[in-house]
C-alpha positions in Angstrom: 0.0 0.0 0.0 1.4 3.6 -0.7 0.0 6.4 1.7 0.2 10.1 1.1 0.3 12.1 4.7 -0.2 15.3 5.0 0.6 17.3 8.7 -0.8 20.9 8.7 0.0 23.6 11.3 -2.6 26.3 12.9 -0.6 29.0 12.2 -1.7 31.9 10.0 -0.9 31.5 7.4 -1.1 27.7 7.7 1.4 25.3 6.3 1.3 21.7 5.7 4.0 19.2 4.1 3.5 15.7 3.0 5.3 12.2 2.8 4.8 8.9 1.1 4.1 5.8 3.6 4.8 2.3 1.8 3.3 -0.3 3.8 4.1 -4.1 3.0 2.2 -6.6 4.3 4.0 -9.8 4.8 2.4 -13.4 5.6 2.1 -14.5 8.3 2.1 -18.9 9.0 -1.2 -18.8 10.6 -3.2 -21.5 8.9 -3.7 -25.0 9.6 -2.9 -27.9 6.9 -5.8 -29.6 5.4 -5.7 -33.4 4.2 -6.7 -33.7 0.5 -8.3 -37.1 2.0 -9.2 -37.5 5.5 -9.8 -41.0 4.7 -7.8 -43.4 3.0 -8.1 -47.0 2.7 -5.9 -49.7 1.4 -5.2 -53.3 1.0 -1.6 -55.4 1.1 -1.4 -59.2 0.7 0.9 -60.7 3.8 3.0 -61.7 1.5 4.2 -57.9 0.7 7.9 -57.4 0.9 9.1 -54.7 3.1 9.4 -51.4 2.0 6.8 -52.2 -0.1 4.3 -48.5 -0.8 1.1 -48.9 0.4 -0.7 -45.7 0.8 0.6 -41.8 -0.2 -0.8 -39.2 2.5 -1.1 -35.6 0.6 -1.9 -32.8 2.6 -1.9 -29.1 1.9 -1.6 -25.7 3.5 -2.7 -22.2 2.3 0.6 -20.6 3.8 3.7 -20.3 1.7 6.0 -20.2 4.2 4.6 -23.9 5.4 6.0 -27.4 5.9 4.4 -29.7 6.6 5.7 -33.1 8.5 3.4 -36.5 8.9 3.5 -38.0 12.2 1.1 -41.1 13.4 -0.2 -41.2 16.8 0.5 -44.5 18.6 -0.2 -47.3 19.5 -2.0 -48.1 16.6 -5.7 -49.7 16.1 -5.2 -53.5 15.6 -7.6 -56.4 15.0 -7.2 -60.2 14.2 -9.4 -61.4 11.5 -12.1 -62.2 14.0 -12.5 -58.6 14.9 -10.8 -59.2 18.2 -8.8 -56.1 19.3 -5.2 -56.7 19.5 -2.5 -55.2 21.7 1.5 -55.6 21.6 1.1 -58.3 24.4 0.8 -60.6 21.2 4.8 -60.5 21.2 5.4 -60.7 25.0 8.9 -61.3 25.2 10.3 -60.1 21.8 11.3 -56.4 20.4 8.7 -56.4 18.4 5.5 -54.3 17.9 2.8 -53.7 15.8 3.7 -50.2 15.2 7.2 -51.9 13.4 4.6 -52.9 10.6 3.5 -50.4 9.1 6.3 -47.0 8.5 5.0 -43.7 8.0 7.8 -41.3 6.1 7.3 -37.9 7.6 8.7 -36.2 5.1 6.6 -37.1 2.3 3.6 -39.2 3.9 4.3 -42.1 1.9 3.1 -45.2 4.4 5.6 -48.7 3.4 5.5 -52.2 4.7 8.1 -52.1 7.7 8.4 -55.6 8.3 7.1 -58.8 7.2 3.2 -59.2 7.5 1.0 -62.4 8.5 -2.4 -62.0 8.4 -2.6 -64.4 10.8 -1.3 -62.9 13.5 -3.1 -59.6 12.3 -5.5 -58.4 9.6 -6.9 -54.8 10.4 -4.8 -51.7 11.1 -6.1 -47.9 11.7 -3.5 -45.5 12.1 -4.3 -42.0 13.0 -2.0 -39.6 11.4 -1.3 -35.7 11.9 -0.1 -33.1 9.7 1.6 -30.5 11.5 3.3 -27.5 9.9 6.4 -27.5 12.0 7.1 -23.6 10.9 3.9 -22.7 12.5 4.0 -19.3 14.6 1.2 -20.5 17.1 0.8 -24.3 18.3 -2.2 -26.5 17.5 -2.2 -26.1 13.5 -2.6 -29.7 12.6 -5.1 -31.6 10.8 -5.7 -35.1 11.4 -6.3 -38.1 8.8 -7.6 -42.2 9.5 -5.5 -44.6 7.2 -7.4 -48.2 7.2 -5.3 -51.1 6.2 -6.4 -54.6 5.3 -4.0 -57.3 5.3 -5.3 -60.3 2.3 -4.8 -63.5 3.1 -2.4 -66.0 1.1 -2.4 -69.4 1.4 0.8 -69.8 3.4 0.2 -72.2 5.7 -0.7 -76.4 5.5 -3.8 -77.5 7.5 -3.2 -78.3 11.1 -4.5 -81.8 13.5 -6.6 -80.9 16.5 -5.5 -81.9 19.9 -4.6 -84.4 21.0 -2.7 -84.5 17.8 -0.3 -81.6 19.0 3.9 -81.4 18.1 4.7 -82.7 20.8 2.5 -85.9 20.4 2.4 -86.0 16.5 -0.2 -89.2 16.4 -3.7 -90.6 17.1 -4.1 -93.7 19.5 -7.3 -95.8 19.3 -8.2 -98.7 20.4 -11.7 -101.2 19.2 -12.7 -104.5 19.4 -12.5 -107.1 17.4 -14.7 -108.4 14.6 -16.5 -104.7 14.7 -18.5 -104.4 11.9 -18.2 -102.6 8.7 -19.7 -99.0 8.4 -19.5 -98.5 12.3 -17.5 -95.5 12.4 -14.5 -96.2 15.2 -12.8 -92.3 14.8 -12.9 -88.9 13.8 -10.2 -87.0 12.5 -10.6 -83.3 12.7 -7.7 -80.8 11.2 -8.2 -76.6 11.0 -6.2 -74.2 8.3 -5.2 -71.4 10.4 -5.3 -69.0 6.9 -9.3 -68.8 6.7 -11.7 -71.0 9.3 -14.0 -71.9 6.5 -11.0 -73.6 4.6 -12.5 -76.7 2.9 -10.0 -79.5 3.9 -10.4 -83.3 2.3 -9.0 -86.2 4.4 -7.3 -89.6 3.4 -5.5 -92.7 3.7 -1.8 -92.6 3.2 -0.4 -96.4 2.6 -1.5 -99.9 3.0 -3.2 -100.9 6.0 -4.5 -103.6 4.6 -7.9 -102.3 4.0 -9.2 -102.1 7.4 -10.7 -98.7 7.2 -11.6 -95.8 5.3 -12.1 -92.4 6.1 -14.4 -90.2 5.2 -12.9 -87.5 2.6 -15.2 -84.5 3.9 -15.8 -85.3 7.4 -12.6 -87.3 8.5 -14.7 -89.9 10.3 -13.2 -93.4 10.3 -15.0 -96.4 9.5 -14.6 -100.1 9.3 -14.1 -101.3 5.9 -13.6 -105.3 6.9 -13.6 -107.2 10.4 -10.1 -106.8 12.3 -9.7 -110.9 14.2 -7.3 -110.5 16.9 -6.7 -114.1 16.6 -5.6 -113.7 13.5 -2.3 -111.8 14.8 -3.6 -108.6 14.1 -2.5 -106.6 17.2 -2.1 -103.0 15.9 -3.0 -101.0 12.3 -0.9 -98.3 11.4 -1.5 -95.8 9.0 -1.0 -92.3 7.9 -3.7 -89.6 7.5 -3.6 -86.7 5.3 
């Protein structure tokens, strides 16, 4: 702005003189940043590599003399598959979190894998993330965003034997009588998929066992297929489900 300003005396005869203001108005950091998306969803198979881009945060701010740095609030939101919510207690006893799985760059808001996934373990993440314009002359001018992240499922892992199948005990023991007849069912033979609980698993007989039984390919029930005479010798049938 230029200004002309005149000062005039009272004195007779009067006299004035004048000078030229120049006023500059300079900017002043005063606004807050604005996401472009508040929300922002995205999906990553488990079987991502790390550093792997998953999301781009974009925020703006009408100030020129801004900058703007991306910074997520933590602990994050974290559900299993089931919807249960999760906490870091999940790796009592390790250095890791569920914060190391997810990276946020501040510099340029682009969100990477930080280290290998399993959905398994973990299949929903919300991360709140601010903007905050660091060259701010008054605090509180941030702006806040929700980034969603599924984790898809990969078939990664083989089907697993109920109890009392476990590791440590890697078998089935039975026992029947003799002569039982064919069709009675004797056993059943129950396995899970930890990937997806609706997995459709088919069970069967690995080997000879010299056509004593047959399982069931859907169920895993085990049947007589011919009469088992202990007189005969036969003491014990092994044989090998799959």
């Amino acid at each position: 702005y230029r200004l002309l300003v005149i000062a005039t005396d009272f004195g007779a005869p009067a006299r004035s003189g004048t000078a030229n203001l120049v006023v500059r108005v300079t900017e002043g950091n005063n606004k807050a940043p604005r996401f472009l998306q508040p929300f922002i969803s995205a999906a990553v198979p488990e079987d991502t590599m790390v550093g792997w881009q998953v999301a781009q945060l974009n925020a703006s701010d009408a100030d020129n003399t801004s900058d703007i740095q991306f910074l997520p609030i933590r602990p994050y939101s974290v559900r299993a598959w089931n919807g249960a919510i999760l906490n870091n207690s999940v790796f009592s006893g390790t250095n890791q979190t569920f914060e190391d799985w997810f990276e946020v760059d501040s510099t340029t808001g682009v969100v990477t894998v930080g280290r290998e996934l399993d959905r398994e373990t973990a299949a929903m993440f919300e991360l709140t993330v601010l903007a905050v314009d660091v060259e701010a002359q008054t605090s509180g001018q941030t702006a806040t965003a929700l980034l969603a992240i599924s984790i898809e499922d990969r078939n990664d892992n083989g089907p697993v034997f109920r109890s009392p199948h476990t590791p440590e005990r890697p078998y089935y023991l039975m026992s029947m009588l003799e002569e039982t007849s064919p069709g009675i069912a004797v056993f059943s033979i129950s396995a899970e998929d930890p990937d997806s609980p609706w997995a459709v698993i088919s069970y069967s007989l690995v080997g000879h066992n010299e056509g004593y039984f047959v399982i069931d390919n859907e169920t895993g029930v085990l049947t007589v297929a011919r009469p088992v005479d202990y007189e005969m010798g036969v003491r014990w049938v092994n044989f090998t489900v799959q």
